[in-house]
C-alpha positions in Angstrom: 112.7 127.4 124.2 109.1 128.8 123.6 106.0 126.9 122.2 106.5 128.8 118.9 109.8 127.8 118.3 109.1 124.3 119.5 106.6 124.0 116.9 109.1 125.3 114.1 111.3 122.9 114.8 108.9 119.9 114.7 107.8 121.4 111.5 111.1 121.2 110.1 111.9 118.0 111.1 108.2 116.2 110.1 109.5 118.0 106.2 112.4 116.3 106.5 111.3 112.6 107.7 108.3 113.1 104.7 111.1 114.1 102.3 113.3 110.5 103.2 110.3 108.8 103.3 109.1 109.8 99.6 112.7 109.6 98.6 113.0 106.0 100.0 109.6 105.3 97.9 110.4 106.6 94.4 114.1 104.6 94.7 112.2 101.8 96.1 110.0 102.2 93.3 112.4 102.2 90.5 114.5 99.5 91.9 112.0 97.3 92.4 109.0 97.8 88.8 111.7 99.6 87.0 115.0 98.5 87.8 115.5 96.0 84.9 113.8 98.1 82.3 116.7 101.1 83.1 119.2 98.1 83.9 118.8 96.6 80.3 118.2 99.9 78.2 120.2 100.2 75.5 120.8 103.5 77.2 122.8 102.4 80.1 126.4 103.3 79.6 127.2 100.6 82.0 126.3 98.1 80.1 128.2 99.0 77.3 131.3 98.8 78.8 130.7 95.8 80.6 129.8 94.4 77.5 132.8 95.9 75.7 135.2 93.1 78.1 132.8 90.0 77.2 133.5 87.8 74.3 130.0 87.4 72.5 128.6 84.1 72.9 128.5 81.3 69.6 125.5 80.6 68.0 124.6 77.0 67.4 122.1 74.7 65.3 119.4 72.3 66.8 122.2 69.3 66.1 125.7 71.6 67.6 126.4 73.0 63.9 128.3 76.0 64.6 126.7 79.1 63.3 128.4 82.3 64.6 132.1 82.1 66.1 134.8 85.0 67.0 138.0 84.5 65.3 140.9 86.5 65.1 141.4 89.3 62.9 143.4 92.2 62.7 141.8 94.6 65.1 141.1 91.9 67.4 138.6 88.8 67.8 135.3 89.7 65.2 132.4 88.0 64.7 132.4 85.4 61.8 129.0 84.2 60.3 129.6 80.5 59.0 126.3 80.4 57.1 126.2 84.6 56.1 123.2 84.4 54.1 120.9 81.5 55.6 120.8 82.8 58.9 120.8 86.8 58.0 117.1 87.0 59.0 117.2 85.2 62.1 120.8 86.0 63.6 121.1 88.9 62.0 124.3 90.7 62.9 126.2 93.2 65.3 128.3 95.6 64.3 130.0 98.9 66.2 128.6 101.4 63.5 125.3 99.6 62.1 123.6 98.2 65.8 122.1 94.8 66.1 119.4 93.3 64.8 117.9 89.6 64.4 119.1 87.4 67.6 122.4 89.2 68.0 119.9 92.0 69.6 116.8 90.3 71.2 119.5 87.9 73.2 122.2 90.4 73.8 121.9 90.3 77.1 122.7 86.7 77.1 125.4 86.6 74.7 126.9 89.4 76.7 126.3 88.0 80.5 124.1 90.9 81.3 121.1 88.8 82.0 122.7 87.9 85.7 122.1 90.6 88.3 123.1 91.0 92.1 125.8 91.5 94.0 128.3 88.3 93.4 127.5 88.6 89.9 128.8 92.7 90.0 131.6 91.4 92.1 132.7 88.6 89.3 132.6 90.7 86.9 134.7 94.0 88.6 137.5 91.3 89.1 137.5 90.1 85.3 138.7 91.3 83.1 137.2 89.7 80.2 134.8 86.9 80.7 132.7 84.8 77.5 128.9 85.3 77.2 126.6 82.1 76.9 126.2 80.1 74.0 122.7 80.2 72.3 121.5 76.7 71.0 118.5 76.9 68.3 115.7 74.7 67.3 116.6 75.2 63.6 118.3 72.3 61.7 120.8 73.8 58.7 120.1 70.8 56.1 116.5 72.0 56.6 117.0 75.4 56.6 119.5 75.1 53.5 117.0 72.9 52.0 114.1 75.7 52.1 115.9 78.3 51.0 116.7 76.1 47.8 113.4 75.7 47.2 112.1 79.3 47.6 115.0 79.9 44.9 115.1 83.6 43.9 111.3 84.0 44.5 110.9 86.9 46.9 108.7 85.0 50.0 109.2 83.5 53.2 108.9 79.7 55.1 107.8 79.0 58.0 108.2 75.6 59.4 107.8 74.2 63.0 107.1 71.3 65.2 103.2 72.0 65.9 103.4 70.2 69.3 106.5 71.8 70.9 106.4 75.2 68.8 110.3 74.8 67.8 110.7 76.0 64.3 112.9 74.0 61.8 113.3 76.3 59.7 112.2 80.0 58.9 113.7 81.5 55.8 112.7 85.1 54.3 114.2 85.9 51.1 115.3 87.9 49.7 118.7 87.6 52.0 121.5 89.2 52.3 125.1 88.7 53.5 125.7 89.4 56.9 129.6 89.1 56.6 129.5 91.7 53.7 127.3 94.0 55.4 129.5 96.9 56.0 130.8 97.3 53.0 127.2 96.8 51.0 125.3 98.7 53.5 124.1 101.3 51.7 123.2 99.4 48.3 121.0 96.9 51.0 119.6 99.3 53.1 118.2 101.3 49.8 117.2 98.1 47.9 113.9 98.2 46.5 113.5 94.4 47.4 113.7 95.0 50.5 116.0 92.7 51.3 117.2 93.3 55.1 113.1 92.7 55.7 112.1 89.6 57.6 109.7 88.7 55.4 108.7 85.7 57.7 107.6 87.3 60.9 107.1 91.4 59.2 105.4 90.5 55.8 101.7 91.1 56.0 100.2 89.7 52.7 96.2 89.0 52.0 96.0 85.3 52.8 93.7 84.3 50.2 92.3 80.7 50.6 94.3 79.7 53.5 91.8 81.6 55.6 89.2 79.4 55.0 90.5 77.2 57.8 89.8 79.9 60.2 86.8 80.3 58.6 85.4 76.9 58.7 86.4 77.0 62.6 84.2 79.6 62.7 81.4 78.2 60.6 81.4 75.0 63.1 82.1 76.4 66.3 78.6 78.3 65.7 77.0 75.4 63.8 75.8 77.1 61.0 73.2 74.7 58.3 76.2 73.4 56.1 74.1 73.3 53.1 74.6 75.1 50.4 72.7 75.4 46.9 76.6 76.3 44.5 75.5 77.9 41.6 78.6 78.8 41.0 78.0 83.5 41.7 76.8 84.8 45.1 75.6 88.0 45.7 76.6 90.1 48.9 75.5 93.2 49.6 75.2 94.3 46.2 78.7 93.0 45.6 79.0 89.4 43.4 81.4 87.0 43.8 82.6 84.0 42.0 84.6 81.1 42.2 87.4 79.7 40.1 85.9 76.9 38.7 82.9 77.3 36.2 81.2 74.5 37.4 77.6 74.6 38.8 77.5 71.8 41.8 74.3 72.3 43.2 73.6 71.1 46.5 76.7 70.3 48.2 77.9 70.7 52.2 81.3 71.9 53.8 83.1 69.1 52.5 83.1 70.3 49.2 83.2 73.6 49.5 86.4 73.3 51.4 88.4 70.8 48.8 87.6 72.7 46.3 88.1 75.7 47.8 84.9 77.7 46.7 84.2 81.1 47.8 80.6 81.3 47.1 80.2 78.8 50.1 82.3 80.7 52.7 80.9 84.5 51.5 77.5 83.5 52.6 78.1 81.2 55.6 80.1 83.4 57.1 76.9 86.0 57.2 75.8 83.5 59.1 78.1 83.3 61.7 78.6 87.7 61.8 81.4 89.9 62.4 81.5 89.5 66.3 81.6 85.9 66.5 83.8 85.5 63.2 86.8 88.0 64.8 86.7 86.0 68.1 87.4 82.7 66.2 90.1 84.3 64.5 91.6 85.6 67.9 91.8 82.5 69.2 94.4 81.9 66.0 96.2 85.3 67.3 94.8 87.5 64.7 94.8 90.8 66.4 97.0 89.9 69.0 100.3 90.1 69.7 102.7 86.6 69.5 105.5 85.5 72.0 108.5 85.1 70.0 112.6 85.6 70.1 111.8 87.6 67.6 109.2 90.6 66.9 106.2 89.7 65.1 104.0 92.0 63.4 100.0 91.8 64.3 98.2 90.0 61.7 95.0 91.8 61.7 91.2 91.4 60.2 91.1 95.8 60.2 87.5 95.5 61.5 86.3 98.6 63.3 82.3 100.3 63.4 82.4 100.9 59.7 82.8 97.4 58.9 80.5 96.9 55.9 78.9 92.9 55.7 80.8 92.7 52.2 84.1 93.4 53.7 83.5 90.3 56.5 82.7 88.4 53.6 85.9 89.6 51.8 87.6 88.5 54.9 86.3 84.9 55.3 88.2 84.5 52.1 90.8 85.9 53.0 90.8 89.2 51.0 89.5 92.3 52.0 91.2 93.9 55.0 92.7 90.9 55.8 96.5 90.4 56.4 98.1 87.8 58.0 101.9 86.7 58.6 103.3 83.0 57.3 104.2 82.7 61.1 100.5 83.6 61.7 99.7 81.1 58.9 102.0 78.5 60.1 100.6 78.8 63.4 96.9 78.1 62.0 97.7 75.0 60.4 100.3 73.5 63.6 96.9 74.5 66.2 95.0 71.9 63.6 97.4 69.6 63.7 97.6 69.8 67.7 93.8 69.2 68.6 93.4 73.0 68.7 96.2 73.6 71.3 98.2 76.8 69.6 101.7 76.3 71.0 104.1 79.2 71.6 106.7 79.2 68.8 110.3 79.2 69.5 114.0 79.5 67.7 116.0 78.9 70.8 116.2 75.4 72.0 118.6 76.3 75.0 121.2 78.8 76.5 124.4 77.7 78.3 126.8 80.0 80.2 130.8 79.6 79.6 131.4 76.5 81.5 128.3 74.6 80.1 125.6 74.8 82.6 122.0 75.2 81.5 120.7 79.2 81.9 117.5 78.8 80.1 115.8 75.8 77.6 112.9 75.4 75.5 109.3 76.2 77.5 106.3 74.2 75.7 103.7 76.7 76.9 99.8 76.6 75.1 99.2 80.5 74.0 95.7 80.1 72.9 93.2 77.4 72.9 92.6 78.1 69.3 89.1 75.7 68.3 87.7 72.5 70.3 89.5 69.0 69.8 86.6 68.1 67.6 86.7 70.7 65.2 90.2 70.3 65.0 90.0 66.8 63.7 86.5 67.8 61.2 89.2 70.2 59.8 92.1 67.8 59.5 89.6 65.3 58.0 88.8 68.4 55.4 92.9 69.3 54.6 93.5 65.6 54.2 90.6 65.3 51.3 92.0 68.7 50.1 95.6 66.7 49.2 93.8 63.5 48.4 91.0 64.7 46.1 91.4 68.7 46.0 93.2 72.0 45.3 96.6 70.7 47.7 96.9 67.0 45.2 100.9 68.6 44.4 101.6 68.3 48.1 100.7 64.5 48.6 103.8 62.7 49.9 104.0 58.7 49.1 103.3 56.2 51.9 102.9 60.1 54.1 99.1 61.4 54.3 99.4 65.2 54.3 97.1 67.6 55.4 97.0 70.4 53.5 95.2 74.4 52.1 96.1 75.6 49.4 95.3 79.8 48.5 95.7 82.1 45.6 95.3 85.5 47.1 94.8 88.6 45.3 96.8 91.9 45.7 97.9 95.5 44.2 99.6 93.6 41.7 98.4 91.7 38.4 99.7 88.1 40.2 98.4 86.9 42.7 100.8 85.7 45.7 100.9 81.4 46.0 100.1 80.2 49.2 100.0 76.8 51.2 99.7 75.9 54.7 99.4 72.4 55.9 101.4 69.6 58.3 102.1 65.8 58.1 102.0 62.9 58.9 97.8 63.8 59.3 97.4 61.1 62.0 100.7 61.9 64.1 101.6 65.4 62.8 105.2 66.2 63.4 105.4 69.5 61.2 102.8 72.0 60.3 104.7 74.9 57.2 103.2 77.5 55.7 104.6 78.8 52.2 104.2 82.2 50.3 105.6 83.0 47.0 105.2 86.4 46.1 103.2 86.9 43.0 104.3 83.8 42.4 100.7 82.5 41.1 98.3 79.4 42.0 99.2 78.1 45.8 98.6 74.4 44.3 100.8 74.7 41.3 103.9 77.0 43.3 103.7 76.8 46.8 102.0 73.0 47.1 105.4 71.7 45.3 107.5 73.5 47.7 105.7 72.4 50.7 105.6 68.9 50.1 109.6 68.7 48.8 110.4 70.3 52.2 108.2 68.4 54.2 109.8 65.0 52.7 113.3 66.8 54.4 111.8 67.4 57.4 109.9 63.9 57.9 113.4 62.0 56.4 115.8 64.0 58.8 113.8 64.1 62.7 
């Protein structure tokens, strides 16, 4: 064999070893970053039919309340959701022709056993033939929950409530709701409604938060301690722009304290010049503005919509809570459960636990800090500021007898003629064990609407932990 044909050969055979070796890489590659991506894809056939032999996992309440159950029908076991309207925004529903959505989607892999990979668990599951996904218990309690969506009535609005130490929601109702049983036959009337009514507005609604801002922005306004003083005169003029405050009153010299009970938005406008743009938007950050929340569920980005054009009115405008500004009730609720936890923002969370067929513990409840959202110190000026706010201020309609509440109170302007009510707040103030927020669209003054509603639901909460 000659030198030149040697030299073919070892060219043909270095090809080949670089052509296993990049083959070996890009499988590598995939099994290994983007194996679970491909092997939980809606996509993959696979999972579809090993889905189709699995009987769905039940759905069950903070107390072991069934919520979701198969029972027979004619075709076979279905789905059956025991509260169909209470629960449409959180479970939400699966069916053949309409998808998922709610719970039923984000934890389908658990409710169908495809969160288990490796080779026993393929083998198991060749050699059933039908096997039953886990069982999903949540941190909601019904009587709370049922008691909520009372409350909110046929307003159009949404409740958040949560333990502000653990994150695990009580209750979160959006309304308003729809049937999930029914949903088949109604679909198109729902899905064209101009209510909006398969919306969560809970987690999805971004609404101008109005006064309930002014807790971030009184974080702010310490954390950069700004002079507190202010001369009220009742207008204040920014940037050619003048703004005014409810009241007609002319206080004079005052300091945070009232500004804050009374809820005046002369004071914040011009303190919050003070503090500027940069350092305000970091404060609110720190509350998950602009940023993206850990949830079951998919939360939309509450947002300050600051970028280089950012005029000094429009930061003002924000401080208040108008303006650019848009914020979720989660987002909300959040703000007021990091004030009532020493400024520790706590993950939130609607599933207490997951437990496979034969009862074993897959996955529980994680308390896990997501932001450290203001020092321990401001935390407690602020409490100290929503407690005078129910005691002697705008949030007097959520006072609870023999509780002390903390509360904020807003009235926020939008492209409507009514404003939408808003409250935020927790209790007991000195051992807080749940931090709500409330909106009632259009629904008028947050301490004549949503104060009420807060405090009747708070009474539930504290009466049934």
């Amino acid at each position: 064999m000659s030198d030149r044909e040697r030299r073919r050969i070892l060219i043909l055979l270095s090809a080949i070893v670089i052509l296993l070796i990049g083959l070996t890489v890009y499988t590598s590659y995939f099994m290994i970053f983007q194996g679970e991506t491909y092997r939980t894809s809606a996509q993959n056939k696979r999972n579809r039919l090993e889905a189709a032999n699995v009987i769905r996992g039940e759905f069950y309440d903070r107390n072991n309340l069934v919520l979701v159950q198969n029972i027979k029908g004619e075709k076979g076991l279905k789905r059956d959701y025991v509260y169909p309207e209470l629960y449409s925004h959180i479970i939400g529903y699966t069916y053949p022709n309409l998808g998922k959505s709610g719970l039923e989607l984000s934890l389908d892999s658990y409710l169908t056993n495809q969160n288990k990979a490796g080779l026993a668990e393929a083998i198991k599951k060749y050699f059933e033939k039908e096997s039953v996904g886990n069982s999903i218990k949540l941190t909601i309690d019904t009587k709370i929950q049922k008691k909520a969506s009372e409350l909110l009535g046929s307003n159009k609005g949404a409740i958040v409530a949560l333990n502000p130490n653990t994150g695990e929601l009580y209750c979160m109702v959006s309304k308003p709701s729809f049937n999930v049983n029914m949903l088949q036959e109604n679909w198109e009337d729902l899905s064209q409604n101009p209510d909006s009514v398969l919306f969560n507005r809970a987690i999805n609604g971004l609404y101008p938060p109005g006064s309930v801002m002014k807790v971030i922005s009184t974080a702010a306004i310490l954390d950069q301690d700004v002079d507190l003083s202010y001369d009220h005169t009742g207008s204040q003029l920014i940037d050619g722009y003048e703004y005014k405050d409810a009241t007609e009153k002319k206080y004079g010299q005052i300091s945070l304290d009232k500004a804050f009970t009374s809820s005046l938005n002369t004071y914040f406008v011009k303190k919050i010049q003070d503090v500027g743009m940069t350092k305000f938007a970091s404060t609110a950050g720190k509350f998950m503005f602009e940023k993206d929340i850990p949830f079951e569920l998919k939360v939309s980005k509450s947002t300050l919509n600051y970028n280089s054009s950012t005029t000094v009115n429009q930061v003002s405008a924000t401080a208040i809570g108008q303006g650019r500004a848009l914020a979720t009730p989660m987002e909300m609720a959040l703000t007021a459960a990091a004030i009532a936890n020493d400024g520790s923002l706590v993950q939130p969370h609607l599933v207490k636990e997951i437990r496979n067929s034969d009862g074993d513990l897959v996955k529980e409840l994680e308390v896990k800090e997501l932001s450290r959202a203001v020092d321990p110190e401001i935390a407690r000026h602020i409490k100290e500021l929503m407690v005078k706010t129910t005691n002697e201020g705008t949030g007097k309609n959520a006072a609870i007898r023999n509780v002390q509440v903390a509360s904020k109170t807003g009235t926020a302007e939008n492209e409507t003629e009514n404003p939408h009510a808003w409250y935020i707040g927790f209790a007991p103030a000195e051992n807080p064990q749940v931090a709500i927020a409330v909106i009632v669209e259009q629904g008028g003054s947050g301490g004549s609407v949503a104060a009420p509603i807060a405090r009747d639901l708070m009474i539930t909460i504290l009466n049934n932990l």
